[in-house]
N, C-alpha and C positions, 0 to 999 in steps of 0.2 A: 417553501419558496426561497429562491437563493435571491439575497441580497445581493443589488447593482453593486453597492460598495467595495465589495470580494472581489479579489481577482479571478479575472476566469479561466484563468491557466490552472488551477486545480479542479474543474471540470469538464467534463468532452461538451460537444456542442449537444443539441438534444437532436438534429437531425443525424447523428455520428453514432447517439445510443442504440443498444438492442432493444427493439421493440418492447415496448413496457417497462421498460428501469426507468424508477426514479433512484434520484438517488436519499440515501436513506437521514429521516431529519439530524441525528444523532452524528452523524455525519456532515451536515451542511453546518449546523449549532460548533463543532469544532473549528472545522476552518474559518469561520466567522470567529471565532473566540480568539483570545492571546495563549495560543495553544503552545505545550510544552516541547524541548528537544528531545524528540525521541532516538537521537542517533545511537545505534545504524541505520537504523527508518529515516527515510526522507520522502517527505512526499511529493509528487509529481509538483515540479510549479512550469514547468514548459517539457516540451516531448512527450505530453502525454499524450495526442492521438497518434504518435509513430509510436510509442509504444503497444496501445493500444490496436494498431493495425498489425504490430508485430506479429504482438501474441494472438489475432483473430485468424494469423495466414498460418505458424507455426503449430497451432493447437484447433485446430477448427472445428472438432467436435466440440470444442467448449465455449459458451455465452458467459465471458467476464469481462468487467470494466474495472482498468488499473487503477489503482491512488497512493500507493507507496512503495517503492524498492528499498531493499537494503544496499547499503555500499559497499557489505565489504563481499556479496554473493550475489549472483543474478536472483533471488529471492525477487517476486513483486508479490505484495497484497494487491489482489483483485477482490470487487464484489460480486457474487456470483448472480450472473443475470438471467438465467433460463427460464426464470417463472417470475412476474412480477409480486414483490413482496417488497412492503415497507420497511422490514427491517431484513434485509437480506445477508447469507451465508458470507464471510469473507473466507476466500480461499488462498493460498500461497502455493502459486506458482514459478519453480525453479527456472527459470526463463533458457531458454537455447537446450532445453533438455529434451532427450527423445520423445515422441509422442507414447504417453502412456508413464511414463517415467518424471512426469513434472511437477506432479503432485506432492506439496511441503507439507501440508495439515491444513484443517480446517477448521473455523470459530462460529462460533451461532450467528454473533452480529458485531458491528465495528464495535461497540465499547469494549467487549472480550478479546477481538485484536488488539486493541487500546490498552489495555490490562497486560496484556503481551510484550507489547510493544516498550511499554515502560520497564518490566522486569529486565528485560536485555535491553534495556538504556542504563539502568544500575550495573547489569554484570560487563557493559561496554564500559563504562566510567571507573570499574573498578579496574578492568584489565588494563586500561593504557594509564589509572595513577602508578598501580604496581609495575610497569612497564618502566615511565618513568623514571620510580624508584632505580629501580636496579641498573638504567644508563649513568643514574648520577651517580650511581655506588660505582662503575667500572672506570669513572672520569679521573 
């Protein structure tokens, strides 16, 4: 059950969802939590049903609900909606890609994107110290 407390900008409305999504506990337990920066990962806190209308017009054979983009690529984690499951597929969808061609990879369930997500928050944090690095060595 999603706590009133939460913003609801990290969630679609539930008249908006694909029939039978909920969305997965594992999942709600995050956002409710003092969750870590996963940058490039950002997850949706507003624009998520124009996202989500996006990708329902541009890819329409596919049942997913957005919750994260990366910034520095049209990359979004969706959850994959087609069949109601509590702990459902996260898929990575390359957004403005042809149909057929959108497809990034996919995880069993959000903690496994989460696992994900943090490894390229290390290798994001390593690239722009070392980045750094080498502006102040040109200075």
């Amino acid at each position: 059950m999603i706590n009133r407390s939460i913003e609801y900008e990290f969630f679609l409305p539930i008249d908006v969802l694909p029939k039978g999504f909920v969305y997965p506990e594992t999942y709600i337990k995050y956002i409710q939590s003092n969750f870590p920066n996963l940058e490039p990962w950002n997850f949706f806190y507003g624009h998520l049903k124009y996202r989500f209308n996006g990708l329902k017009e541009r890819y329409p054979k596919r049942s997913v609900v957005p919750f994260a983009r990366r910034q520095d690529n049209d990359d979004v984690a969706c959850f994959e909606a087609k069949e109601p499951s509590k702990d459902p597929k996260v898929i990575i969808i390359h957004d403005w890609a042809s149909e057929g061609w959108e497809n990034r990879g996919e995880y069993n369930n959000f903690l496994e994107w989460v696992q994900l997500a943090k490894e390229e928050a290390e290798e994001w944090k390593d690239f722009w110290k070392n980045h750094d690095k080498k502006l102040q060595s040109v200075e």
